[in-house]
C-alpha positions in Angstrom: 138.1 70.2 65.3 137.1 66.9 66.9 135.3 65.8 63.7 137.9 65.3 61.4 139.6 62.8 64.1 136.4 61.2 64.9 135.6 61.1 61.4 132.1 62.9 61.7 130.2 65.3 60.1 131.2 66.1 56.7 134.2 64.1 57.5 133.2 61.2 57.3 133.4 61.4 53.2 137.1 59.9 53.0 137.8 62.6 50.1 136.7 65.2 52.4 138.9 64.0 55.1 141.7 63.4 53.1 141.4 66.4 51.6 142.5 68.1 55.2 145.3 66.1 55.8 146.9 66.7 52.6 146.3 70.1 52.3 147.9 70.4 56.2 150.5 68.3 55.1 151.4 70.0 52.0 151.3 74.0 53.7 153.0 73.2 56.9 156.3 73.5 55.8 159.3 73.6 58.6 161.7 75.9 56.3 159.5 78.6 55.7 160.4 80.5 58.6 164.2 80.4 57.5 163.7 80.4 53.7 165.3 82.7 52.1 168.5 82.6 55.3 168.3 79.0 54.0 168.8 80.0 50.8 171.7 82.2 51.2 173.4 79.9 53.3 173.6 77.4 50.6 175.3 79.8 48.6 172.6 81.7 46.9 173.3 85.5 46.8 170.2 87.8 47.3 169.5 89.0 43.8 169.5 84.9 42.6 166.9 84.6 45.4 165.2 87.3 44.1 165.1 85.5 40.7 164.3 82.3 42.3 160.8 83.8 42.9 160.4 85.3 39.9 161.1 81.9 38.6 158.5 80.0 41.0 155.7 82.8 40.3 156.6 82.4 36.5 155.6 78.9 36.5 152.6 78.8 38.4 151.4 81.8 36.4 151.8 79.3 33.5 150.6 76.3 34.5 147.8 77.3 36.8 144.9 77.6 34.6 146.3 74.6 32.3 146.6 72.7 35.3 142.8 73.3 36.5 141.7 72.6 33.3 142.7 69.2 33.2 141.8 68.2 36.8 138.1 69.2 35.4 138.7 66.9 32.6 141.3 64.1 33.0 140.3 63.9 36.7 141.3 66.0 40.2 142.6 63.1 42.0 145.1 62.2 39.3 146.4 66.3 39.3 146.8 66.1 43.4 148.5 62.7 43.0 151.2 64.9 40.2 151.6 67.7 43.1 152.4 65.2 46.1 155.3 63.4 43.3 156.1 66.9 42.2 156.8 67.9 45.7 159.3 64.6 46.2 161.1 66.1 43.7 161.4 69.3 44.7 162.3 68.7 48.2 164.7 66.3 47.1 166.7 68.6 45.1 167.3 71.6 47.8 167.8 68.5 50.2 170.8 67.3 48.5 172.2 70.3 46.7 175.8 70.9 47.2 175.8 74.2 49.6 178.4 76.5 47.6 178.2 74.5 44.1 178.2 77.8 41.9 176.7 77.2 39.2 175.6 73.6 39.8 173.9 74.6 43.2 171.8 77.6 41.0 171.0 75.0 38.3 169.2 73.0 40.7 167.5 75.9 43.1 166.4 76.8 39.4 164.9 72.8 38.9 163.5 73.1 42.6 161.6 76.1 42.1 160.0 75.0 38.6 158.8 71.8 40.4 157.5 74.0 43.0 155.6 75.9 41.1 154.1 73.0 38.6 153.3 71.1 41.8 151.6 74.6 43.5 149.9 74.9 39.9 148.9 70.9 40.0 147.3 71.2 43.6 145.7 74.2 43.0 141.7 74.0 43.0 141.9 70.4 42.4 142.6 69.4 46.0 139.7 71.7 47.1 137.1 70.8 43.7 137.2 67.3 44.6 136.2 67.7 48.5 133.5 70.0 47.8 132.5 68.1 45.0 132.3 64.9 46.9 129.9 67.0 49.5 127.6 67.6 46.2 127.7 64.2 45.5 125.7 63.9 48.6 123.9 66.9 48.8 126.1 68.3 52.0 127.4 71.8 50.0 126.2 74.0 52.4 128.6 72.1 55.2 131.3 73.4 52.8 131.8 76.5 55.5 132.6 74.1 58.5 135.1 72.1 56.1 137.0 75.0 55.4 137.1 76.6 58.9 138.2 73.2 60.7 140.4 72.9 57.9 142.3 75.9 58.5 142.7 75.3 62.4 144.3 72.2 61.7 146.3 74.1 59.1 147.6 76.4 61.9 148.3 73.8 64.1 150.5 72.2 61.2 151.7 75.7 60.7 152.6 76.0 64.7 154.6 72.7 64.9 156.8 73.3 61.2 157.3 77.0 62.4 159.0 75.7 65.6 160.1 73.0 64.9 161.8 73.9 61.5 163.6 77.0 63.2 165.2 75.2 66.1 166.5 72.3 63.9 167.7 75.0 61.8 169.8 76.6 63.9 173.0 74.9 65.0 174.1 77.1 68.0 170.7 76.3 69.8 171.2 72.5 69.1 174.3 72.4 70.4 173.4 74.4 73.2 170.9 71.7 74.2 172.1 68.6 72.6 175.3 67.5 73.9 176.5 67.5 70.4 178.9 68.8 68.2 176.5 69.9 65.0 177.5 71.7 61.7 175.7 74.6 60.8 176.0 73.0 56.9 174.5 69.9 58.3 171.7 71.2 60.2 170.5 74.2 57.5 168.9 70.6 55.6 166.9 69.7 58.9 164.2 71.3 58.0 164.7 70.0 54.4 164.5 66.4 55.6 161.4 67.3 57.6 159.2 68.5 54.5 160.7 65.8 52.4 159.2 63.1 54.5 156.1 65.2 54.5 155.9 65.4 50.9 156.2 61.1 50.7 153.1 61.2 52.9 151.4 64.0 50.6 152.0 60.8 48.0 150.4 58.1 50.5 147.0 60.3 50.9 146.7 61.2 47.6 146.7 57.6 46.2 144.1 57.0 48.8 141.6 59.8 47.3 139.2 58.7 44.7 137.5 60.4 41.9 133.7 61.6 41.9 131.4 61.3 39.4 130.4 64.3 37.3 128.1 64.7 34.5 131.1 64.7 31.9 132.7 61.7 32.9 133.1 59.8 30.0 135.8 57.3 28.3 137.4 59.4 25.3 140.9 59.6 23.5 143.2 61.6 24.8 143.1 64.5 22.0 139.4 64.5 22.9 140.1 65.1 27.0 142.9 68.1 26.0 140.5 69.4 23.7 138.0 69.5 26.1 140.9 71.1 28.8 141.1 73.8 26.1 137.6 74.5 25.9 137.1 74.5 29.7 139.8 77.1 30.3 139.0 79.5 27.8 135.2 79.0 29.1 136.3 79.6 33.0 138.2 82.4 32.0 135.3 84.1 30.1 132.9 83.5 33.3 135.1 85.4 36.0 135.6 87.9 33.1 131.7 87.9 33.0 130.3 87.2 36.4 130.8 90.5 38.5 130.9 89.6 41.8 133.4 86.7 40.5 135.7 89.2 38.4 135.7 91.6 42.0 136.5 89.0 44.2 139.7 87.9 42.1 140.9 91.3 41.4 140.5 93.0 45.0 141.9 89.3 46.3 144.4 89.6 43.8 145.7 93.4 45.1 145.9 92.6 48.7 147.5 89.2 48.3 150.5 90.3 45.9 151.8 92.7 48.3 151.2 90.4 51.6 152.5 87.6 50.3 155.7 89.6 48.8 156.0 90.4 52.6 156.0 87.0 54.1 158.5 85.8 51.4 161.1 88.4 52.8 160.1 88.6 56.7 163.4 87.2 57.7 165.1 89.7 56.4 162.3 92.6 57.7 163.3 90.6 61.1 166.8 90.7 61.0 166.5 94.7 60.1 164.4 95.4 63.7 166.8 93.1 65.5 165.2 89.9 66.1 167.5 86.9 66.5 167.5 84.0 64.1 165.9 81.7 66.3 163.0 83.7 67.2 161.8 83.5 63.3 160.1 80.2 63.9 158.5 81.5 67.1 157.0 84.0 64.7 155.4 82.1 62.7 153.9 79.4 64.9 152.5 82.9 66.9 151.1 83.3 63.5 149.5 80.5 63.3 148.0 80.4 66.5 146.3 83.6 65.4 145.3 82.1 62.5 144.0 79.3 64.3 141.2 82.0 65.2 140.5 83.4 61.6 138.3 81.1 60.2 136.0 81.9 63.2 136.0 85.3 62.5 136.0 84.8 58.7 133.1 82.8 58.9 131.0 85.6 61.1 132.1 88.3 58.9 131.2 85.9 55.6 127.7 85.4 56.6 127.4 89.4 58.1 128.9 91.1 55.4 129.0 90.8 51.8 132.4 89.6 49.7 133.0 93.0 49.0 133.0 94.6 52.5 134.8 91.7 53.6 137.0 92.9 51.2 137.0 96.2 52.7 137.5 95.3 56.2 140.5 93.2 55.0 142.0 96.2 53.0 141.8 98.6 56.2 143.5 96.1 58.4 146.6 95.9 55.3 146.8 99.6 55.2 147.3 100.0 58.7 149.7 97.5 58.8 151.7 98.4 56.2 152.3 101.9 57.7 153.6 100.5 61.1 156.3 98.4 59.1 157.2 101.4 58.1 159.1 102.7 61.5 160.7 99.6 61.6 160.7 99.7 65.9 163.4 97.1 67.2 161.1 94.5 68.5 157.8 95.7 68.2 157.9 95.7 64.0 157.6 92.4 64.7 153.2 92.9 65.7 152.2 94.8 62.5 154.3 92.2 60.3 152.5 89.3 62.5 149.3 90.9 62.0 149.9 91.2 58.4 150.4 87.9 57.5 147.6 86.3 59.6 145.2 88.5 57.1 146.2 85.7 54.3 144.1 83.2 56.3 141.3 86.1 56.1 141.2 86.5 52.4 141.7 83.1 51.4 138.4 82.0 53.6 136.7 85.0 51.8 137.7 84.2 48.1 137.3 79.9 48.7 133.9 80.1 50.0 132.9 82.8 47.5 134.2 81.6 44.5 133.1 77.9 45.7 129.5 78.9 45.5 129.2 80.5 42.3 131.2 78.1 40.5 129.5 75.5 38.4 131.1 71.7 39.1 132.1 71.0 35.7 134.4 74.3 35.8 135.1 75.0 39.5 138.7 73.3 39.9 139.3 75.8 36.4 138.1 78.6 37.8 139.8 78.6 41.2 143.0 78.0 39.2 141.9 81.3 37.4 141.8 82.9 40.6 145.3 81.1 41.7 147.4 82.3 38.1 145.4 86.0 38.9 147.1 86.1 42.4 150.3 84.7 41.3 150.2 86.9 38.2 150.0 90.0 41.2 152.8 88.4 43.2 155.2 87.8 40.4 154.6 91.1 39.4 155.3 92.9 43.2 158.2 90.7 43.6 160.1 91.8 40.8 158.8 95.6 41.1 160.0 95.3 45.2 163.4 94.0 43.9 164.5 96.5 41.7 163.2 99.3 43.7 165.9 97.6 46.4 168.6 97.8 44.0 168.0 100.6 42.5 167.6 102.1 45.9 170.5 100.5 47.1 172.7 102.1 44.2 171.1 105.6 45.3 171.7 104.9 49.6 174.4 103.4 49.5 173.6 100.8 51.7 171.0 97.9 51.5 169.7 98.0 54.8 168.8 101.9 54.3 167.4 100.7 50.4 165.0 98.0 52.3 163.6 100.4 54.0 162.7 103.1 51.9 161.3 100.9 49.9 158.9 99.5 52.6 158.1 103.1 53.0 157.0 103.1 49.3 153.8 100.3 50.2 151.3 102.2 52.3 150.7 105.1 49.2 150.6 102.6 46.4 147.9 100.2 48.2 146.1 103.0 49.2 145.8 104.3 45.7 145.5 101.0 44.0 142.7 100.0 46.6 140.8 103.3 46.7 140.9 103.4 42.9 139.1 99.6 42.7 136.6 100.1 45.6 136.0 103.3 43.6 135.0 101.2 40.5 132.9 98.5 42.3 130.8 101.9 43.5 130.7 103.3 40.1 129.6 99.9 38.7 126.8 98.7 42.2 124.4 97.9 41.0 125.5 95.1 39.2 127.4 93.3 41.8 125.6 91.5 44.6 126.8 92.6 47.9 
């Protein structure tokens, strides 16, 4: 923890350093906790939010691998230097959109959620290639592990402080209840807006401060040369994680346990509002959350260098299970510890794929390839969050009532990841001996 303020250890490498601020910076955002009550408060109805995903996993799944491809080519600092400007934009959009504008108000959620993704798409792999790249550049790779677990503390501290920070500016009762002031609830639903928006001009500041590392294929060519070369780089990183076993495994079973966790955290407001839990206590939630996941990379780490990627992936799947079938009762109150408990295993899995993925990467393809494994996980996501929609409506057209459709639906996710996790841990034993665990 210490080393990243005092600037030692791997730290002291300004990309490396850099590298954690921004990626803080650019996670740790203060509406999360209230998104999609943000959302509908501006005048969004639930199936356009709904859509609005769709949208955001759309693009990502489009630009991910395109995306990777030139950061290994044009250059990674030039890509996370796009995401921090891509970020201003977005941010700037829900910041001043006009809460009930109709169709005006959709047409720029739509424009937010398309910058969103190309900026998620932009950042993705690059910020992380051109850290541990900069460690290879002077021969520190295996101090990659440290880097990413004091990285992710600081993550859940910024995590802690835009959790509880961004629900208490959120809500207008509490403000007024503390503030002697006289605050609208239209006025303070942008708060947290104005929060990440100033983030997002910092995200800018860092970025401009990073600077490229040499690689082997730096070289001055035209430009039709360079997206050439983009072309051949994807189609080449695509055909290693196809290729590579342990590679391929670690993006599918990733890819299966993050779709339907991270379908989850985008609708925990409203799983919270369904077991009674006040508005206000959503941010507490999630900077509990991250005070838990202040503590994964600890235990990731242990259980890296103990177990192999694929019982990691195991362990991880168990915990998921479990959880899913306590969401299912939906207990006022006490829902609220599976669903933590759920969410923190994203901190788990993303140690688990990073470090894995990391190390059998080559340099001149490993900003491509993680993108691979970013459009595979968004692909997933996309995919649940469209299926989880129209099961609510369609459920919601059979109960009657969407509270009693949102439930039966949850009830739906412990037997599909079962099967769908006992079916690929089936085919990584039918296929062992090829995979090293």
């Amino acid at each position: 923890m210490r080393e990243l303020l005092q600037k030692n250890g791997p730290f002291r490498h300004r990309n490396v350093r850099l590298y954690a601020w921004f990626t803080v910076l650019y996670n740790a955002r203060a509406y999360y906790p209230v998104m999609a009550v943000l959302f509908l408060d501006l005048g969004i109805s639930l199936d356009q939010f709904l859509l609005l995903n769709a949208i955001w996993a759309a693009t990502i799944l489009l630009l991910e691998v395109p995306s990777g491809a030139l950061a290994d080519t044009l250059g990674r600092r030039r890509l996370i230097v796009v995401a921090a400007l891509l970020m201003v934009g977005e941010m700037a959009l829900l910041l001043f959109a006009p809460a009930g504008g109709g169709a005006l108000l959709l047409g720029m959620c739509i424009l937010n959620r398309l910058l969103s993704g190309a900026s998620e798409a932009a950042a993705s792999g690059a910020d992380q290639a051109l850290a541990f790249d900069t460690l290879v550049e002077h021969g520190e790779e295996d101090s990659w592990d440290d880097v990413l677990a004091t990285t992710m503390r600081w993550r859940s501290i910024g995590f802690f402080l835009a959790m509880t920070t961004g629900a208490l500016v959120f809500d207008d009762k509490l403000l007024n209840a503390i503030l002697p002031l006289d605050l609208d609830r239209s006025l303070t639903l942008r708060f947290p807006l104005a929060i990440v928006f100033l983030q997002s001009i910092a995200c800018v500041i860092i970025a401009l401060r990073m600077r490229e590392t040499k690689r082997e294929d730096d070289h001055s060519a035209s430009a039709y040369d360079r997206i050439c070369s983009a072309c051949r780089v994807t189609l080449r990183a695509a055909a290693w994680v196809v290729k590579t076993p342990l590679a391929l495994r670690i993006v599918l079973g990733g890819l299966l346990i993050d779709s339907i966790v991270r379908n989850f955290a985008t609708i925990n407001s409203e799983y919270y509002r369904l077991i009674d839990l006040p508005p206000w206590s959503y941010g507490f939630i999630g900077s509990t959350i991250a005070i838990f996941g202040f503590f994964v990379p600890v235990l990731a780490k242990r259980m890296a260098q103990r177990f192999g990627p694929l019982t990691n992936l195991a362990f991880i799947s168990t915990v998921v299970l479990l959880c899913l079938t306590a969401l299912v009762p939906a207990w006022p109150y006490f829902g609220v510890l599976p669903a933590m408990l759920l969410m923190t295993v994203l901190g788990w899995l993303d140690f688990l794929t990073s470090r894995t993925l990391n190390r059998l990467a080559d340099s001149k393809q490993r900003a491509t390839v993680l993108s691979v494994k970013g459009l595979a996980f968004n692909l997933g996501y996309g995919s649940i969050a469209v299926a989880f929609g129209s099961l609510v409506a369609w459920q919601t057209t059979v109960q009657g009532d969407e509270r009693a459709a949102f439930l039966k639906v949850l009830s739906f996710q412990p037997a599909y990841f079962l099967v769908i996790a006992a079916a690929f841990f089936l085919c990584c034993a039918l296929t062992r001996k090829r995979i090293t665990n």
